[in-house]
TORGUSE-985183 format. One line per 10 residues: number of its first residue (from 0); for each residue x, y, z of C-alpha. Coordinates in pm, whole numbers. Example, Ala and Ser with C-alpha at 12.3 -4.5 7.8 and 13.67 -1.06 7.14 Angstrom:
2
0 = 1230,-450,780 ~ 1367,-106,714
# end
This chain:
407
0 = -1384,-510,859 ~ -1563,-221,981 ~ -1745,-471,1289 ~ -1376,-586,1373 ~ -1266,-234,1381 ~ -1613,-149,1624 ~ -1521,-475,1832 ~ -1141,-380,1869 ~ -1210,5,1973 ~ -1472,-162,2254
10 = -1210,-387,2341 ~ -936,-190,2377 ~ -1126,132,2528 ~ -976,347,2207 ~ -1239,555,2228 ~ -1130,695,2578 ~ -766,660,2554 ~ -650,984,2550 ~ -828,1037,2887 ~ -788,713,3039
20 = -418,634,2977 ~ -115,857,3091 ~ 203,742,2956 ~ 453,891,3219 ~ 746,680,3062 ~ 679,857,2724 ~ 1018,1109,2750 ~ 1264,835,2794 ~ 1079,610,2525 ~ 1122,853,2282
30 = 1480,970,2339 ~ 1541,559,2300 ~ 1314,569,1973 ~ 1283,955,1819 ~ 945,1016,1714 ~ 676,1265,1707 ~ 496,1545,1495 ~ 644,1872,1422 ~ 437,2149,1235 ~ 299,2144,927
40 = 384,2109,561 ~ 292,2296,296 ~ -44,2141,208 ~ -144,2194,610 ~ -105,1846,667 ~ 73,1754,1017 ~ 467,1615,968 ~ 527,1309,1151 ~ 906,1242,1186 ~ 1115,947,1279
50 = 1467,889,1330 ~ 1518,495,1269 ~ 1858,521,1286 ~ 1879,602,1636 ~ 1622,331,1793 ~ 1777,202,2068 ~ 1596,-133,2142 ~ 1736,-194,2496 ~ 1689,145,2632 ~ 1333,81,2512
60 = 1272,-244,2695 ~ 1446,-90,2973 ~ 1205,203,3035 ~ 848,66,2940 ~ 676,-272,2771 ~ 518,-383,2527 ~ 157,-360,2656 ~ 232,5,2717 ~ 408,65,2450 ~ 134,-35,2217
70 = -95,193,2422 ~ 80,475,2360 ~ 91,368,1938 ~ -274,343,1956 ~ -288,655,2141 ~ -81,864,1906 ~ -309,780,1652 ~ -587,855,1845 ~ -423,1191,1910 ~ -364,1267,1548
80 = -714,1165,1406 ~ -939,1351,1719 ~ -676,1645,1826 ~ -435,1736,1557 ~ -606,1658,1212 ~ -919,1877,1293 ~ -724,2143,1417 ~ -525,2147,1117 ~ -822,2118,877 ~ -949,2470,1070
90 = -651,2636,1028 ~ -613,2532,649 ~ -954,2611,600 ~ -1067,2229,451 ~ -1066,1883,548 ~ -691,1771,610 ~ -663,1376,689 ~ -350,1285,592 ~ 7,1308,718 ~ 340,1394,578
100 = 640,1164,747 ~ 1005,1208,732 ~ 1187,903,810 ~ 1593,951,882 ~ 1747,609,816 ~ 2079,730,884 ~ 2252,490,1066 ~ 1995,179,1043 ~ 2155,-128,1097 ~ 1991,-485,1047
110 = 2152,-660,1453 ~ 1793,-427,1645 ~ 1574,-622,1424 ~ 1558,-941,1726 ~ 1250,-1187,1682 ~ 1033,-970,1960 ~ 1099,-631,1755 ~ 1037,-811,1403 ~ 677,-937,1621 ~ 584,-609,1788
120 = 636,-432,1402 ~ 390,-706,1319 ~ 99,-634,1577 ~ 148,-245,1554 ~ 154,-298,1186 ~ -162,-525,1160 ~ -330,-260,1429 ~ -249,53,1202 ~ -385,-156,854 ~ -707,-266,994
130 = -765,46,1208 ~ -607,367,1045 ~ -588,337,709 ~ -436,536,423 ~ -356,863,674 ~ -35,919,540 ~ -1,1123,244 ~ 363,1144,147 ~ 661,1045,295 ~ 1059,1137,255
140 = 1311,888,328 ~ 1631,1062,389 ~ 1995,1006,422 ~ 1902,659,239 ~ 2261,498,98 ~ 2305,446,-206 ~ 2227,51,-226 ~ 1910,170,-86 ~ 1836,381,-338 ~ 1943,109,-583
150 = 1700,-112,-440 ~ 1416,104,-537 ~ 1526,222,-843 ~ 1462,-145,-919 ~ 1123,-218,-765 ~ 989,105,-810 ~ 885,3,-1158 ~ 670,-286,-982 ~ 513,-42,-807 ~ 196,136,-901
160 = 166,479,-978 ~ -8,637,-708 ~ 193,491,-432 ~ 524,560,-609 ~ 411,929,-584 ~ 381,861,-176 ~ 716,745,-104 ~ 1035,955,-200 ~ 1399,829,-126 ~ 1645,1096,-122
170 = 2005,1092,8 ~ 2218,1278,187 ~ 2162,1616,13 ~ 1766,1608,90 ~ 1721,1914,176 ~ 1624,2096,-180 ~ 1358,1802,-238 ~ 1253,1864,112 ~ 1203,2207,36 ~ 960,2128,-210
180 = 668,2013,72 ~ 802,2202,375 ~ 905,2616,432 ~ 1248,2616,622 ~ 1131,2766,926 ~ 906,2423,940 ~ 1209,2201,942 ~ 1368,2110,1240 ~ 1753,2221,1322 ~ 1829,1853,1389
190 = 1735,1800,1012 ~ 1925,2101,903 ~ 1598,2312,889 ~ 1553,2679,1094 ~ 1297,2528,1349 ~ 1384,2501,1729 ~ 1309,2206,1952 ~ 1284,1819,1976 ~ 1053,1595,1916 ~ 988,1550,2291
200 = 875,1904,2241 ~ 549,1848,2006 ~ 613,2188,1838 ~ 285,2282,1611 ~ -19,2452,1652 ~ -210,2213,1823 ~ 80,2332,2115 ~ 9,2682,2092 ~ -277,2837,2373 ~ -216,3157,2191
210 = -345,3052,1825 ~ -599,2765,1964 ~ -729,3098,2155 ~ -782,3295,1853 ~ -928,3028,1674 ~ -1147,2949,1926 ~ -1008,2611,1973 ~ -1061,2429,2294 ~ -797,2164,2231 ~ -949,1970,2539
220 = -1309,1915,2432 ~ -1099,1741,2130 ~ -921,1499,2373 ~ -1315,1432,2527 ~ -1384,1370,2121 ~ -1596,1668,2138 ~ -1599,1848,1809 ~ -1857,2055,1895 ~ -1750,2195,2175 ~ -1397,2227,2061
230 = -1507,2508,1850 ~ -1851,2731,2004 ~ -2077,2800,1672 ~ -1874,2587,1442 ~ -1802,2229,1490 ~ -1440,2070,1346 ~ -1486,1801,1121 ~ -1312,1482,1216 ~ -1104,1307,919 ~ -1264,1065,741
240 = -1054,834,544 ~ -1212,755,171 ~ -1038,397,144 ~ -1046,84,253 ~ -771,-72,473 ~ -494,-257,277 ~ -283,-574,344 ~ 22,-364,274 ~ 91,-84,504 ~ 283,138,701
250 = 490,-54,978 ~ 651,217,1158 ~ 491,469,1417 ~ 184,653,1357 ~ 225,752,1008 ~ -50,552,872 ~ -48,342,544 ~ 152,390,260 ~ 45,146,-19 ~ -232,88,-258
260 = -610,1,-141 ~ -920,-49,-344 ~ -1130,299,-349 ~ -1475,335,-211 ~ -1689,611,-287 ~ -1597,885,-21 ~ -2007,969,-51 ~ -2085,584,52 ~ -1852,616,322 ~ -1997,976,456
270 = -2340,768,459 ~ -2169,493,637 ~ -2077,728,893 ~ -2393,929,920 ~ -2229,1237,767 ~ -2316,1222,394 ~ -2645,1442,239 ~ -2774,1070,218 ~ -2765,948,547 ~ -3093,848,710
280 = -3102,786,1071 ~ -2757,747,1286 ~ -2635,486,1470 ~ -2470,129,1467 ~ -2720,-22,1231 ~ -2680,224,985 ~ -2345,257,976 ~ -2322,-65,965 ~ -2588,-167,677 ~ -2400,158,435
290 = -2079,40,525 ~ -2172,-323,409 ~ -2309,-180,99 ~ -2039,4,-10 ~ -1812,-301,51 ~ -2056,-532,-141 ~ -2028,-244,-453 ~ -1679,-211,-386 ~ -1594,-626,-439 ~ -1858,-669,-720
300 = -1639,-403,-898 ~ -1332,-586,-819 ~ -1463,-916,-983 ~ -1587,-765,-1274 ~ -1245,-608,-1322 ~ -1072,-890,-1269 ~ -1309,-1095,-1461 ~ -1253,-872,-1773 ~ -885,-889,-1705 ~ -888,-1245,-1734
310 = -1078,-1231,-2050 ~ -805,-978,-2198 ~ -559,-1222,-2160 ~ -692,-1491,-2273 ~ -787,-1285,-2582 ~ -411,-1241,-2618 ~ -327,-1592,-2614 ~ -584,-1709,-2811 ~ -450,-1427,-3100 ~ -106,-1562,-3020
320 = -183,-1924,-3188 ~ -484,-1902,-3396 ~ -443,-2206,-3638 ~ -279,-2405,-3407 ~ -623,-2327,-3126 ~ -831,-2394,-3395 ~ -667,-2761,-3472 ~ -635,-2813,-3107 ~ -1011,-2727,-3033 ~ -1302,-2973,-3079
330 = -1579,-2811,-3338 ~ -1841,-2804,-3118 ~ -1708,-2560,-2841 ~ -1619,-2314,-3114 ~ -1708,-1958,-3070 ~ -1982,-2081,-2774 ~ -2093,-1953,-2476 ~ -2191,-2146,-2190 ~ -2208,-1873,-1951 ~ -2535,-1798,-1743
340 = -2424,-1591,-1450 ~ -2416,-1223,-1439 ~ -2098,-1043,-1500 ~ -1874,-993,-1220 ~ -2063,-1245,-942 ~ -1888,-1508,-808 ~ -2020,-1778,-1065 ~ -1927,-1573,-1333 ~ -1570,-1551,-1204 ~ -1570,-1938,-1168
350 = -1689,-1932,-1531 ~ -1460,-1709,-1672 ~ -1163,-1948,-1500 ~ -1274,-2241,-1660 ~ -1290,-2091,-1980 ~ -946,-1954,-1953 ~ -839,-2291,-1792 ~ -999,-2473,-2107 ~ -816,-2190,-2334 ~ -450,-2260,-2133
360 = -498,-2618,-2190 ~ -591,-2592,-2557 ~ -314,-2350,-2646 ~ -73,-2594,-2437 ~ -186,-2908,-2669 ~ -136,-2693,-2994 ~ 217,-2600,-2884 ~ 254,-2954,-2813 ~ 147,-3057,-3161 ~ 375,-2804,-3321
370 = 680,-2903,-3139 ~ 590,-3266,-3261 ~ 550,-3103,-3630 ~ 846,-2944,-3585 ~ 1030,-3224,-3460 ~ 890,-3451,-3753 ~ 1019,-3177,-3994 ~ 1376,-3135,-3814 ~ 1449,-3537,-3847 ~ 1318,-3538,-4198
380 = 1559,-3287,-4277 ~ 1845,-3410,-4116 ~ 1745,-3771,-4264 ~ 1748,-3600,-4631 ~ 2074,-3383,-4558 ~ 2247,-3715,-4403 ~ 2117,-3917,-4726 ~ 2278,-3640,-4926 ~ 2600,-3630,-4758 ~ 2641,-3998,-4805
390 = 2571,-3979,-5156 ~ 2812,-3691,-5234 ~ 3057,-3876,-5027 ~ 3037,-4226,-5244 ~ 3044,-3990,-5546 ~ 3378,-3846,-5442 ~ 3530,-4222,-5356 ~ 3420,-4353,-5695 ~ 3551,-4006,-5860 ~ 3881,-4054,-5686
400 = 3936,-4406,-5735 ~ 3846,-4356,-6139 ~ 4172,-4130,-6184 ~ 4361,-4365,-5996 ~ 4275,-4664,-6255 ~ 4331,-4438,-6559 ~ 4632,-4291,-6466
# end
């Protein structure tokens, strides 16, 4: 993953995007889709903020395409990650790299979503998974109906934990939830907030000469990707993200991923990147060789939980139908182990399946033989209760047929 993401930064020229490309189309593309970042929230963390309801697909196509418009994705993020993330972290005094979105789905209607939208979504989406991952931090859906909210009130329970805690659906009357990660003044007047300006406007500090001055922020050397210079006797620290990318991500603008990944060690990751107390000499190589290692630790972990997880369950079933396994399975595989591999490699996995595969099986044939049983039982009874019917019933004829004779 992390030579794809090396190859596709090469490829693309990421790495000198914000000098390179100049979007001059970028005011009518985003009054046809309103996007941008505007201040900060609570934690520090820069607020991202789309309006989906007001996407206006042909205006889009009209003004730019899709080459360029992925560009300018791409560049956003690049924007975010080199430009507004470190200046944040300085002003908040720590390492911010996350985001907080807003999304306004007031208005969304299913006739935009044409086959070339539904494929753009797709390569922005698959860009921003394997490329930016996990840089969003919360986000607030507002002005969701209420067969929205429904809808999640259902799934949500499907959900894990830690991702239910990103996402946040709130209806019309957001604002007191809102409130919660964002001052008033920080909230835009289009969103019923106290803060002037558009989102063509880029309000936040990274837009202020005044407070970059005082900080000492040369918000230029950032576009070069010079932390260093951005700030003369103390360099900004560039995010870095402690996660892995996911399959299942953030589709929408440059608010980064939303769901669940597998952890990595944020200190194998600060090695991987040359940054860590660990890390021996800089450069590709390195990178590359920690990088590796911390994805080799990260999927033997992975095996070995799902390994045990798969021996859980099987423990389950087997406790489920004890006699009936023990009927069902031959003497000699009894409470034996055949496996050789260590715990959590790949052969051990394979293992592990055939010995839940084997328990499946054998719990499927004792269910099999006790429907039989049961099915012997059932007929014998209904044999015996027929049998006794048509003895009480012969009983009654001869009773009634007596009294007939005698009287």
């Amino acid at each position: 993953m992390w030579t794809d993401h090396v190859n596709w930064r090469r490829e693309n020229k990421v790495d000198t995007l914000l000098q390179d490309f100049s979007f001059d189309e970028r005011d009518k593309f985003l009054e046809a889709y309103p996007q941008g970042y505007h201040k900060l929230d609570k934690m520090g963390r820069p607020v991202y903020i789309q309006l989906i309801g007001k996407i206006n697909v042909p205006a889009i196509m009209k003004c730019t395409d899709e080459e360029r418009m992925f560009k300018f994705h791409v560049q956003e993020y690049e924007r975010c990650v080199k430009v507004i993330m470190p200046i944040a972290s300085k002003l908040a005094g720590r390492k911010i790299d996350q985001t907080f979105g807003i999304m306004d789905v007031k208005g969304v209607g299913m006739s935009a979503l044409t086959g070339d939208v539904k494929r753009m979504l797709g390569k922005f989406t698959k860009t921003d998974q394997d490329n930016y991952p996990e840089m969003l931090g919360h986000i607030c859906i507002i002005n969701a109906p209420a067969v929205f909210r429904m809808l999640w009130g259902i799934v949500k329970g499907m959900i894990d934990v830690r991702t239910q805690q990103k996402i946040e659906i709130l209806g019309p009357n957001y604002m007191e939830a809102l409130l919660k990660h964002m001052d008033i003044e920080s909230i835009p007047e289009f969103l019923g907030g106290q803060s002037r300006g558009t989102l063509l406007d880029d309000i936040g500090p990274w837009s202020d000469p005044e407070l970059m001055a005082v900080n000492g922020i040369d918000v230029e050397a950032l576009r070069r990707g010079d932390l260093a210079g951005a700030a003369p006797g103390q360099a900004l620290a560039a995010p870095t993200f402690g996660r892995m990318p996911s399959r299942l991500n953030s589709a929408l603008g440059p608010m980064g991923s939303m769901f669940r990944t597998p952890t990595v060690a944020r200190a194998s990751l600060e090695d991987a990147n040359g940054t860590g107390p660990g890390a021996a000499a800089s450069g590709p190589s390195a990178m590359l060789a920690a990088s590796a290692a911390a994805t080799v630790a990260q999927l033997q972990a992975i095996a070995e939980n799902r390994s045990r997880s798969l021996q859980e369950r099987v423990k389950v079933l087997e406790n489920m139908l004890p006699a009936a396994l023990e009927r069902a399975r031959p003497q000699a595989a009894a409470d034996i182990s055949v496996r050789s591999a260590p715990e959590g490699s790949m052969l051990n996995r394979v293992e592990v399946l055939e010995d839940a595969v084997e328990t499946v099986l054998l719990a499927q044939e004792a269910l099999i033989i006790q429907a039989q049983q049961q099915a012997q039982l059932t007929e014998g009874a209904l044999t015996d209760l027929r049998n006794r019917v048509a003895t009480a019933e012969a009983k009654a004829t001869s009773a009634k047929a007596g009294c007939c004779t005698i009287m």
